[in-house]
SELO-812449 format. One line per field, with one value per residue: x, y, z of N, C-alpha, C in turn. Coordinates in pm, whole numbers, plus 50000, padded with zeros to 5 digits. Example, Ala and Ser with C-alpha at 12.3 -4.5 7.8 and 13.67 -1.06 7.14 Angstrom:
REM residues 2
n_x: (51319, 51285)
n_y: (49431, 49775)
n_z: (50780, 50708)
ca_x: (51230, 51367)
ca_y: (49550, 49894)
ca_z: (50780, 50714)
c_x: (51320, 51290)
c_y: (49670, 50003)
c_z: (50780, 50787)
REM end
This chain:
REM residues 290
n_x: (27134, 27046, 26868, 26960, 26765, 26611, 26594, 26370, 26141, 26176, 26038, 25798, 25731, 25749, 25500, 25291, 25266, 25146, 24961, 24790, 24758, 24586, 24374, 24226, 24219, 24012, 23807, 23733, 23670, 23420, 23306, 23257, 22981, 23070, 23210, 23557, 23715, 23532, 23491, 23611, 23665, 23823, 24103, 24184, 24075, 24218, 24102, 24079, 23980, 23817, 23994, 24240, 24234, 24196, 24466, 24594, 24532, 24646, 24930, 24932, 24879, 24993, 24966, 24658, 24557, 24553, 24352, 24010, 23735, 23514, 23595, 23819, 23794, 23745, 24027, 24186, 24090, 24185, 24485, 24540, 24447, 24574, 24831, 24779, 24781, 25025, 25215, 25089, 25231, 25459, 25540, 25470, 25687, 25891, 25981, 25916, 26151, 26351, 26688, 26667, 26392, 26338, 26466, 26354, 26076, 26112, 26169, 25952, 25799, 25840, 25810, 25563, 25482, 25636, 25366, 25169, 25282, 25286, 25021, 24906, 25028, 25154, 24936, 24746, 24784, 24759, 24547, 24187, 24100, 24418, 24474, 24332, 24435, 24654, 24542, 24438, 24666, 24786, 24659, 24611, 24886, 24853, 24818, 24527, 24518, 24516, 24313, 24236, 23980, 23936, 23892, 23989, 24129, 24302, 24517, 24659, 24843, 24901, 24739, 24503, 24442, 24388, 24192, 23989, 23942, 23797, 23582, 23469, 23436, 23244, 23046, 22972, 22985, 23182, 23235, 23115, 23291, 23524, 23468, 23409, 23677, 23918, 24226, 24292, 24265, 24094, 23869, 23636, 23500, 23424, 23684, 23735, 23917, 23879, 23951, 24230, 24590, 24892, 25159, 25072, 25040, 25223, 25438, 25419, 25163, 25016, 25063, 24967, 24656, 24633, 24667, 24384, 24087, 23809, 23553, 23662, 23884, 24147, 24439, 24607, 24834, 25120, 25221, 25477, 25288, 25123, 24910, 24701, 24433, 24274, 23981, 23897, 23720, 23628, 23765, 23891, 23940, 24190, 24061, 24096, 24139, 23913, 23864, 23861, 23990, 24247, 24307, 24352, 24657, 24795, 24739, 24889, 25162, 25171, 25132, 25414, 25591, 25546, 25567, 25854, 25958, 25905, 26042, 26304, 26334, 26301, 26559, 26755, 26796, 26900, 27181, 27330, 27497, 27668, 27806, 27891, 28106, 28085, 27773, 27745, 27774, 27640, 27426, 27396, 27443, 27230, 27017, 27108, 27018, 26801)
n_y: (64777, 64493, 64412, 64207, 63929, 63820, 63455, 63392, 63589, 63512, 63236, 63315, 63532, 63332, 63175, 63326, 63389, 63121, 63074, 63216, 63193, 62966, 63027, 63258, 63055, 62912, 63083, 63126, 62881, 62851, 63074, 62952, 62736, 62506, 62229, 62087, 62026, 62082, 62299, 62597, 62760, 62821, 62774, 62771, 62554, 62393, 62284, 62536, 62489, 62511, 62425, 62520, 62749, 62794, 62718, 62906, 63122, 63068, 63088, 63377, 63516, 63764, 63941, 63919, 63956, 64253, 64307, 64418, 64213, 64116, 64128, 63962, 63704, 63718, 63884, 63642, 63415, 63602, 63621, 63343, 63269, 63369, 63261, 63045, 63092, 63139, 62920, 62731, 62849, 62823, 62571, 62493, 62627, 62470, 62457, 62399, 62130, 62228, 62211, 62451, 62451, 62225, 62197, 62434, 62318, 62134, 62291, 62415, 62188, 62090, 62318, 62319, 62032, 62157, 62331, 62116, 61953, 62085, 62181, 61935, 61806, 62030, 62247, 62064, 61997, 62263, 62300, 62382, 62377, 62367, 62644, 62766, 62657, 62785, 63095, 63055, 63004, 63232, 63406, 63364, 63349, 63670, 63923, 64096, 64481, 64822, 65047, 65365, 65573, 65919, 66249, 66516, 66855, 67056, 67288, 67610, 67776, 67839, 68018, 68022, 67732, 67772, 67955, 67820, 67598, 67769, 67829, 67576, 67522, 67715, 67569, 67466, 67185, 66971, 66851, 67009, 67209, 67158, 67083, 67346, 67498, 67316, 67250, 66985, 66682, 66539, 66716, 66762, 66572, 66600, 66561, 66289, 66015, 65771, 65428, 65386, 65245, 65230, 65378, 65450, 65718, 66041, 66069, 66294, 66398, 66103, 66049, 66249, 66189, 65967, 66010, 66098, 66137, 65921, 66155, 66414, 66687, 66813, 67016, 67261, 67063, 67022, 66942, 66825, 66880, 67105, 67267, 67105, 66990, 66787, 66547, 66293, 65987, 65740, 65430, 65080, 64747, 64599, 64359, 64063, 64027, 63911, 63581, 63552, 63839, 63750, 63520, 63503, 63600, 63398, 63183, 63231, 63236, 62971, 62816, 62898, 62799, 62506, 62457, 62519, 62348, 62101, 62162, 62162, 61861, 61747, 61851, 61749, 61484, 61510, 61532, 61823, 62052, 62380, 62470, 62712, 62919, 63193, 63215, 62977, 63107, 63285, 63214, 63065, 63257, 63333, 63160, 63170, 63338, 63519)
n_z: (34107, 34239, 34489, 34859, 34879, 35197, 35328, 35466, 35325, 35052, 35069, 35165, 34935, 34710, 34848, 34827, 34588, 34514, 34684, 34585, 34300, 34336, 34468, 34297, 34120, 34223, 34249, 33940, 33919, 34058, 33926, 33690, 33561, 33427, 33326, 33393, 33148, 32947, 32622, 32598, 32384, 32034, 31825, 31501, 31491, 31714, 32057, 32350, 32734, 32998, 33158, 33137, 33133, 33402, 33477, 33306, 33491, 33696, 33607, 33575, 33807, 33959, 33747, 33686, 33946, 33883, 33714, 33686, 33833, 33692, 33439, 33398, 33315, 33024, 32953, 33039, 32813, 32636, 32644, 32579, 32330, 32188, 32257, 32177, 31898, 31852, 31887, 31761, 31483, 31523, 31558, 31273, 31266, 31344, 31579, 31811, 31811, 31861, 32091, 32298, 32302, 32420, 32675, 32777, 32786, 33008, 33216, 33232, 33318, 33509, 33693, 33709, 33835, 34055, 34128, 34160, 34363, 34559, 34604, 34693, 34926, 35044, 35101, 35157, 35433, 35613, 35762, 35860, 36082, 36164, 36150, 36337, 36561, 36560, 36629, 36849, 37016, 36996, 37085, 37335, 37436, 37493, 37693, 37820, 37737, 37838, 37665, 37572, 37469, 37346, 37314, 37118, 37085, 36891, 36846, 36733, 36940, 37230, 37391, 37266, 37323, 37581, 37568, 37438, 37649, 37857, 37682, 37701, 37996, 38003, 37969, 37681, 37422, 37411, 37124, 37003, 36999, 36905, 36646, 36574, 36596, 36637, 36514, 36347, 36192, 36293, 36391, 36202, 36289, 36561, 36712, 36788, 36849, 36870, 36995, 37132, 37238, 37424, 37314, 37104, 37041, 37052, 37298, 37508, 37448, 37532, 37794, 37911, 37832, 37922, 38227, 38271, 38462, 38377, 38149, 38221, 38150, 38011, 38101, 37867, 37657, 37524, 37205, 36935, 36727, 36842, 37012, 37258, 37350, 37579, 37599, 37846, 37694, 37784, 37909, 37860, 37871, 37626, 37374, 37180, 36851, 36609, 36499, 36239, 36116, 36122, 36014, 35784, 35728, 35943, 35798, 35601, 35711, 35813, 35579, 35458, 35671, 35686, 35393, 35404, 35586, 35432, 35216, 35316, 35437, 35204, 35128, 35274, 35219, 34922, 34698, 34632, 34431, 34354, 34097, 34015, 34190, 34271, 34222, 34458, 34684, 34734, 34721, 34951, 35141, 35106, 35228, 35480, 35580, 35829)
ca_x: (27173, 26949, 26889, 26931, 26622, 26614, 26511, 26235, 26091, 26203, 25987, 25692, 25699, 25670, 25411, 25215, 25216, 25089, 24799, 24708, 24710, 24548, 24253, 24194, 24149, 23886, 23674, 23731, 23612, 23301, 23211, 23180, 22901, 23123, 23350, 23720, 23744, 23442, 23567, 23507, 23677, 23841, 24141, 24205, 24032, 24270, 24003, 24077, 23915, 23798, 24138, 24322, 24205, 24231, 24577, 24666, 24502, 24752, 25022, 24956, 24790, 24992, 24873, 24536, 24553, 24495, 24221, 23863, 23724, 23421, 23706, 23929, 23811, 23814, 24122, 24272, 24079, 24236, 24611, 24506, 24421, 24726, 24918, 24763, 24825, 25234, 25259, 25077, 25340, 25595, 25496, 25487, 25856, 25976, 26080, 25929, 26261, 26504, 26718, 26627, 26233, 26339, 26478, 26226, 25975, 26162, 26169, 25773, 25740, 25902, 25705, 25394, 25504, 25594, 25253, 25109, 25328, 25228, 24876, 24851, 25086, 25145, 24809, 24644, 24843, 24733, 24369, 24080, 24182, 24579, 24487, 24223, 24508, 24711, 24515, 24425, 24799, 24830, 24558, 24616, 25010, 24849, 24745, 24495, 24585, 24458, 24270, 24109, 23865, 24007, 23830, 24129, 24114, 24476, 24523, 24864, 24903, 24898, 24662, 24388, 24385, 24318, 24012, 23917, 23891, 23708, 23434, 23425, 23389, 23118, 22933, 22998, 22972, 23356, 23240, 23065, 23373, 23607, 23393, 23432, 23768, 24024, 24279, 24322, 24220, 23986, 23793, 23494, 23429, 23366, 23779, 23708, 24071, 23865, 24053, 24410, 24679, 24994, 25281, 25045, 25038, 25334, 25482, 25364, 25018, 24990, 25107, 24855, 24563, 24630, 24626, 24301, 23980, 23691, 23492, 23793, 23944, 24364, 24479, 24669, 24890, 25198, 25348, 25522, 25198, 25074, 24833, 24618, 24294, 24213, 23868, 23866, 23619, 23649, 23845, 23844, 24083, 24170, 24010, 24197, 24111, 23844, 23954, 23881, 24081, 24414, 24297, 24462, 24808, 24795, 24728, 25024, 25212, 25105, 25198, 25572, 25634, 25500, 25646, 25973, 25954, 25894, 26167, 26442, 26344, 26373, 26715, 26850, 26839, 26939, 27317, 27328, 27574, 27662, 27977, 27969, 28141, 28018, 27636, 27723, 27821, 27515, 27268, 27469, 27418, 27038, 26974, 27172, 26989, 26698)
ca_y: (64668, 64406, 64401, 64082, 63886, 63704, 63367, 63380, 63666, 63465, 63172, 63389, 63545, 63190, 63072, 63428, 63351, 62987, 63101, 63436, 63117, 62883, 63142, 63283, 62920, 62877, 63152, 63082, 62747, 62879, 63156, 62902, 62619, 62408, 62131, 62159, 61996, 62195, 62360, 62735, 62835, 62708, 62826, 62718, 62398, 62368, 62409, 62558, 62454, 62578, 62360, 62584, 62922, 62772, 62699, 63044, 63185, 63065, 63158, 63496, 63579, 63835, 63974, 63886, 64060, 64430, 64330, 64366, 64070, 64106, 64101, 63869, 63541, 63787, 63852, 63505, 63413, 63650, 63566, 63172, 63260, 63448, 63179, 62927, 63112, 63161, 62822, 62668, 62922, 62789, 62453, 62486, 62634, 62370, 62543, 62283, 62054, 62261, 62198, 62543, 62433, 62085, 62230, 62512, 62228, 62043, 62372, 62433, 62053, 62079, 62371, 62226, 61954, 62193, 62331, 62001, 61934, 62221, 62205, 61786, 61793, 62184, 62288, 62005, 62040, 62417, 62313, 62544, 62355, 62398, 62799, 62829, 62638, 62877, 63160, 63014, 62978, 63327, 63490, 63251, 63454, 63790, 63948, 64207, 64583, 64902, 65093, 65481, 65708, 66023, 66316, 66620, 67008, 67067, 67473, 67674, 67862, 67813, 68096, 67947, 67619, 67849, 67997, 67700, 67554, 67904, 67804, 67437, 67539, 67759, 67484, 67429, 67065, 66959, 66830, 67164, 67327, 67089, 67068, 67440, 67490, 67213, 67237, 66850, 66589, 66449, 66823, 66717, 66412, 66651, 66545, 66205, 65950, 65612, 65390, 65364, 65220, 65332, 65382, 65504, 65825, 66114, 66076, 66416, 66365, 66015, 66078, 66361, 66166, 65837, 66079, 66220, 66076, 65953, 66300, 66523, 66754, 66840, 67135, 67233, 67002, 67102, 66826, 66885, 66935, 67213, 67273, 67041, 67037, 66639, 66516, 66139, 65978, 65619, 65329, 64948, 64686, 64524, 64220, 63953, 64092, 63795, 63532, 63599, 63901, 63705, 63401, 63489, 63610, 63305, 63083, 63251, 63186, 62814, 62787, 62910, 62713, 62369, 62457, 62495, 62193, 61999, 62157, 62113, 61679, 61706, 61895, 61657, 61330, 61482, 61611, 61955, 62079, 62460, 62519, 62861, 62984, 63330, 63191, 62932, 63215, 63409, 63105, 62984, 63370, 63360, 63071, 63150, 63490, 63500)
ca_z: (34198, 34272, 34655, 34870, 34962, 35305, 35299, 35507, 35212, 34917, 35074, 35154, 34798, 34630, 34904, 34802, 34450, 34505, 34778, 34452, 34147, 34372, 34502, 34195, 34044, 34263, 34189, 33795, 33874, 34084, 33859, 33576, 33537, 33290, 33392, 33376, 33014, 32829, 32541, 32581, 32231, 31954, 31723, 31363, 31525, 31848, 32167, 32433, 32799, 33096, 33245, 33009, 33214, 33548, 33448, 33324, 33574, 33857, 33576, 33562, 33930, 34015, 33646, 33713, 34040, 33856, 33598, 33755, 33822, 33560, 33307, 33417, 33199, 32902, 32968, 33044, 32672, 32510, 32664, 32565, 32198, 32147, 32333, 32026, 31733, 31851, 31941, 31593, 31412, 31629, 31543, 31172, 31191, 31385, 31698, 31895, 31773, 31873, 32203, 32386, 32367, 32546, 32789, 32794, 32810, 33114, 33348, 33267, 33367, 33657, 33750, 33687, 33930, 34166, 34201, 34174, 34529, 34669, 34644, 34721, 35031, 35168, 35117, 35257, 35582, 35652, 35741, 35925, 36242, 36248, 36133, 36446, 36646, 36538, 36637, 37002, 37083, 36965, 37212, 37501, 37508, 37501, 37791, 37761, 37771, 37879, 37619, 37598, 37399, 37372, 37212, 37152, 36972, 36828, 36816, 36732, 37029, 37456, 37428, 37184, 37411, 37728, 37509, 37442, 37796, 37884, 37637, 37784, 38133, 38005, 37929, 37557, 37426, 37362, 37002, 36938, 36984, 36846, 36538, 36531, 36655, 36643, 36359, 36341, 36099, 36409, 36401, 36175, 36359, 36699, 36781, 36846, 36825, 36899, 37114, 37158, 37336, 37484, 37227, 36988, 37063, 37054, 37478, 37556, 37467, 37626, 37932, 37965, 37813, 38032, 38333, 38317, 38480, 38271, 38152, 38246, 38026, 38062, 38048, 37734, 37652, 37424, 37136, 36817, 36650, 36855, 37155, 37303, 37509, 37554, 37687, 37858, 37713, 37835, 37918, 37832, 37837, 37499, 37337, 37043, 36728, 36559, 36416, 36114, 36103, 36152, 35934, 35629, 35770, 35978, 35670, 35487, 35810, 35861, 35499, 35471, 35740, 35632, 35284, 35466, 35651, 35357, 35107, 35362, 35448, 35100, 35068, 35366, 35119, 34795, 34665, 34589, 34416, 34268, 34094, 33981, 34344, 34331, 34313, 34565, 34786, 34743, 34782, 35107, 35228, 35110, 35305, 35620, 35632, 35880)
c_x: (27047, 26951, 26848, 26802, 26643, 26553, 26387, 26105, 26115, 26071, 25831, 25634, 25684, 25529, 25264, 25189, 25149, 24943, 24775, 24664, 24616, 24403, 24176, 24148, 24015, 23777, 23628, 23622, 23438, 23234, 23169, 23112, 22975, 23227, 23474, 23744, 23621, 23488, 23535, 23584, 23743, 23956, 24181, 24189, 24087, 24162, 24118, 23953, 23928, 23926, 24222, 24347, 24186, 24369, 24655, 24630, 24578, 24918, 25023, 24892, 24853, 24939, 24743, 24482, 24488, 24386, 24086, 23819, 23585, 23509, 23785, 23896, 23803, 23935, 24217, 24261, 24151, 24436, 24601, 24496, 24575, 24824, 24920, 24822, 24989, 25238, 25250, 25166, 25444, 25642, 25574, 25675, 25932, 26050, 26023, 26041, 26339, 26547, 26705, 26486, 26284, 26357, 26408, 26118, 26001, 26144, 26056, 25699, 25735, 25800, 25623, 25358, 25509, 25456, 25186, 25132, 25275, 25075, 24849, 24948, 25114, 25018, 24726, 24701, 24819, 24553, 24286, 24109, 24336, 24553, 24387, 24336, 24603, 24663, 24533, 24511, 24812, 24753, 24574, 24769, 24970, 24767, 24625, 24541, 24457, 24459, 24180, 24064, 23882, 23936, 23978, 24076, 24239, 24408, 24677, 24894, 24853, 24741, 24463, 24363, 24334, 24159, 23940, 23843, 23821, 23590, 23407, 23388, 23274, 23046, 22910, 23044, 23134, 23327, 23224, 23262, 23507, 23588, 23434, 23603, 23923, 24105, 24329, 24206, 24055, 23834, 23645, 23449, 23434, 23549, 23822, 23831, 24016, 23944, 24182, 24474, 24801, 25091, 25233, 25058, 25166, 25359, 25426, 25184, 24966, 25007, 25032, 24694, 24544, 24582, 24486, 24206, 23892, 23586, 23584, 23877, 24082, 24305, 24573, 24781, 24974, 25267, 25384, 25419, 25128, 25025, 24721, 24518, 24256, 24053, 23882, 23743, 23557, 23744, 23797, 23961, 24077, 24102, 24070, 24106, 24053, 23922, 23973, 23915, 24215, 24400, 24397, 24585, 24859, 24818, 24836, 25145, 25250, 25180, 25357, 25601, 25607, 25603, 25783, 26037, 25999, 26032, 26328, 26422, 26397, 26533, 26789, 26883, 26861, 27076, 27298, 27463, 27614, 27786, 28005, 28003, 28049, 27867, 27627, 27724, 27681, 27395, 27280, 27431, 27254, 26977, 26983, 27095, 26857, 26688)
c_y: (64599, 64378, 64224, 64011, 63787, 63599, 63339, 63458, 63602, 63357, 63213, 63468, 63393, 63137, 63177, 63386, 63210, 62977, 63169, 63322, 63032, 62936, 63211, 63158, 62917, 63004, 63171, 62974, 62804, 62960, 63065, 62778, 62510, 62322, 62160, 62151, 62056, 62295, 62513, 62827, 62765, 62806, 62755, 62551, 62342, 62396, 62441, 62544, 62525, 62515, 62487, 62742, 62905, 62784, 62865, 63133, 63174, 63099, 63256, 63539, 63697, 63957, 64010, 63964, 64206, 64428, 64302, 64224, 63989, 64098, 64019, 63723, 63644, 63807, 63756, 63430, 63480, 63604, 63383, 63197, 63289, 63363, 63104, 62940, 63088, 63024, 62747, 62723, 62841, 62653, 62437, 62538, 62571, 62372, 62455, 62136, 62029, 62244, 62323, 62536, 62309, 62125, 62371, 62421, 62119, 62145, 62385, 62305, 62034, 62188, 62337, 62142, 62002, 62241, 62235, 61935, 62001, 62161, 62026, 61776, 61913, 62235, 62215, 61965, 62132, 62372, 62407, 62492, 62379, 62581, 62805, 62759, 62736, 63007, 63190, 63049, 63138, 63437, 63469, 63337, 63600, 63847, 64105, 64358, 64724, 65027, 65239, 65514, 65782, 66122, 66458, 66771, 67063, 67223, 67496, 67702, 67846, 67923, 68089, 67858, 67719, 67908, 67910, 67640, 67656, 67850, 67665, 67433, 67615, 67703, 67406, 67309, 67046, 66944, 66959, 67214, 67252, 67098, 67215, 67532, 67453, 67208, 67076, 66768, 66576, 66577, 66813, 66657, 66438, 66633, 66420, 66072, 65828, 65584, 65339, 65326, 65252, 65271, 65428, 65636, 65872, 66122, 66167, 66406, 66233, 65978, 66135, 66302, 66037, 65891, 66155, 66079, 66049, 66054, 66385, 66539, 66811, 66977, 67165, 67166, 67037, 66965, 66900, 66925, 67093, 67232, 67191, 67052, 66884, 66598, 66338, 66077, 65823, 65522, 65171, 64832, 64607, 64384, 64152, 64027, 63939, 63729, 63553, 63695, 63871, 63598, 63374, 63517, 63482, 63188, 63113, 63219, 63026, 62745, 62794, 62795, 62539, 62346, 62449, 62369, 62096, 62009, 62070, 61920, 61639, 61722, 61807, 61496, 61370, 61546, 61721, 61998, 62203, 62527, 62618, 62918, 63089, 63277, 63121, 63005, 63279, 63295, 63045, 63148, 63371, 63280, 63056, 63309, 63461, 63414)
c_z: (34249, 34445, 34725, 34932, 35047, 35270, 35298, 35389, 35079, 34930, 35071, 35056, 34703, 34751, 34848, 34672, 34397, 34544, 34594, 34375, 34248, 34419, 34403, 34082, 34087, 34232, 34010, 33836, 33930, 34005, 33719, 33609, 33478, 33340, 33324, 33243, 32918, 32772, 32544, 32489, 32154, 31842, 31645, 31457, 31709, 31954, 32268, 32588, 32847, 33200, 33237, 33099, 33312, 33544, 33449, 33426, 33734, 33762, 33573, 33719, 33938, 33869, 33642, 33813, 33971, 33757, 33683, 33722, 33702, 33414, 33284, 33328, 33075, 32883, 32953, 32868, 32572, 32537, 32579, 32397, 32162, 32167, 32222, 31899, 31746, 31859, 31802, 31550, 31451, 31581, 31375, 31141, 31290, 31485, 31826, 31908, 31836, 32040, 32358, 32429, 32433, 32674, 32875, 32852, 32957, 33211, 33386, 33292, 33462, 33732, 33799, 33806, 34069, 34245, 34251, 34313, 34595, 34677, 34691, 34860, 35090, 35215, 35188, 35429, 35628, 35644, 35835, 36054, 36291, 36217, 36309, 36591, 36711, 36657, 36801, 37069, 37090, 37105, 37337, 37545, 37515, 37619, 37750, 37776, 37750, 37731, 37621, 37467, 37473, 37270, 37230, 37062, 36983, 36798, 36792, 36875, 37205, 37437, 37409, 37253, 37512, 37704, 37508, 37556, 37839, 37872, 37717, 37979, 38110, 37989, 37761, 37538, 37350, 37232, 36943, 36888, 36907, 36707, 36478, 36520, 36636, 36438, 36272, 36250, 36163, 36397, 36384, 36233, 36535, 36779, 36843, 36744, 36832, 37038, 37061, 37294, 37370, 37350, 37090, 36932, 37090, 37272, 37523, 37538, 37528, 37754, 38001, 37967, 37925, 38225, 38376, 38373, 38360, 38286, 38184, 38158, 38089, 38020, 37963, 37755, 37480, 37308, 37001, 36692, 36689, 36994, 37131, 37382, 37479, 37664, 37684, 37827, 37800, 37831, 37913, 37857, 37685, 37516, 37190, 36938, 36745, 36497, 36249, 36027, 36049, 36065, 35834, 35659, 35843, 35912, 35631, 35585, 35827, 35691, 35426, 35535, 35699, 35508, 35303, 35478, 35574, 35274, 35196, 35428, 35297, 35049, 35157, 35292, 34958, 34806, 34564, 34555, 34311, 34210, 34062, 34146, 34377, 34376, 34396, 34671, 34796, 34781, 34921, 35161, 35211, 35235, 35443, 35686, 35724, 35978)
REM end
């Protein structure tokens, strides 16, 4: 069974595969010296350009995606040769004639066109100022929030934390003993969680860790992992992630939406019309989803 895809995800998978061919063009075009029409091979006489492997290279992106990127115009060359010889064959038996390549040849026109929209009117609407607008708006609603550093030593048993705190009142450096100690991931790294904010953490341990002073160590503290001994190490309040963190989700953001925009001015002045019922039914539920 084929599962249903919301709109909003149908739109965001075509805007993904437009950013992947369109990103990947550009570093084709930068990694080569050669203008778009320089021939960079040649079968039984046909060339092939450097257009040619910009081209396939936004047809196959998500393809392209898993081949290192030192390989990737090998690659695209060798898809492009292969592409020639079938096509000359193709040629010679006359299968360019027939009424399934016309209309083969009308859908990959249309395509074509669509990128050609995309990238001359969506793309140039998503510029480095509406993404940093973006961003602004985004920070300006967030207030900041209360942040700790938390160092911890996870044990099995009530009895093992109580040892624990023993040695730490004796003077023993919490990492030392954490390092030696602590059955938790955090152990090697002296026990040390970074900073976190509330909801990250299991209730029972944040409750306990939020409560302590800075430098003050709890007393064991029990969650479904085990026993706890937490040391405060400091507090902060948050700060916006950079922008250039959020850039690219933003961009893919900025672009749905635009792309949106545009399809439906367009779907408001043309007649649409789908007569198989069942798929009208299913494209009227795609559309209404989200």
């Amino acid at each position: 069974m084929i599962p249903q895809i919301g709109k909003q995800a149908v739109k965001s998978l075509m805007i993904a595969v437009f950013v992947l061919g369109g990103a990947t063009s550009v570093v084709l075009a930068q990694e080569s010296a050669s203008p778009a029409l320089d021939v960079v091979a040649r079968v039984d006489g046909v060339p092939i350009t450097e257009a040619e492997l910009i081209f396939a290279a936004e047809d196959l992106a998500q393809d392209l995606s898993s081949v290192p990127p030192a390989e990737q115009r090998a690659f695209l060359i060798s898809v492009l040769i292969d592409m020639k010889l079938m096509a000359n064959q193709a040629r010679e038996l006359e299968l360019d004639k027939t009424e399934i390549f016309a209309r083969r040849q009308t859908y990959l026109e249309e395509r074509a066109l669509r990128r050609a929209y995309f990238t001359t009117f969506v793309e140039t609407e998503v510029t480095e100022e509406a993404t940093r607008a973006a961003y602004e708006k985004i920070i300006a609603s967030e207030s900041p929030r209360e942040e700790v550093r938390a160092r911890h030593i996870l044990l099995a048993t009530l009895e093992d934390a109580q040892a624990v705190i023993a040695e730490l009142e004796a003077g023993r450096p919490f990492e030392d003993v954490a390092r030696e100690k602590s059955t938790g991931p955090s152990g090697p790294n002296g026990g040390d969680l970074g900073f976190f904010g509330r909801g990250q953490m299991v209730p029972e341990f944040e409750n306990a860790v939020f409560a302590l002073e800075t430098g003050q160590v709890s007393e064991p503290v029990q969650t479904q992992f085990g026993w706890h001994v937490i040391k405060m190490e400091e507090r902060r309040q948050s700060s916006p992630p950079p922008f250039e963190q959020l850039a690219g989700r933003l961009r893919q953001q900025l672009l749905v939406e635009e792309f949106e925009a545009q399809v439906e001015a367009l779907k408001s002045s043309a007649v649409i019309e789908i007569t198989d019922p069942e798929l009208a039914a299913a494209f009227a539920a795609q559309n209404s989803a989200n």
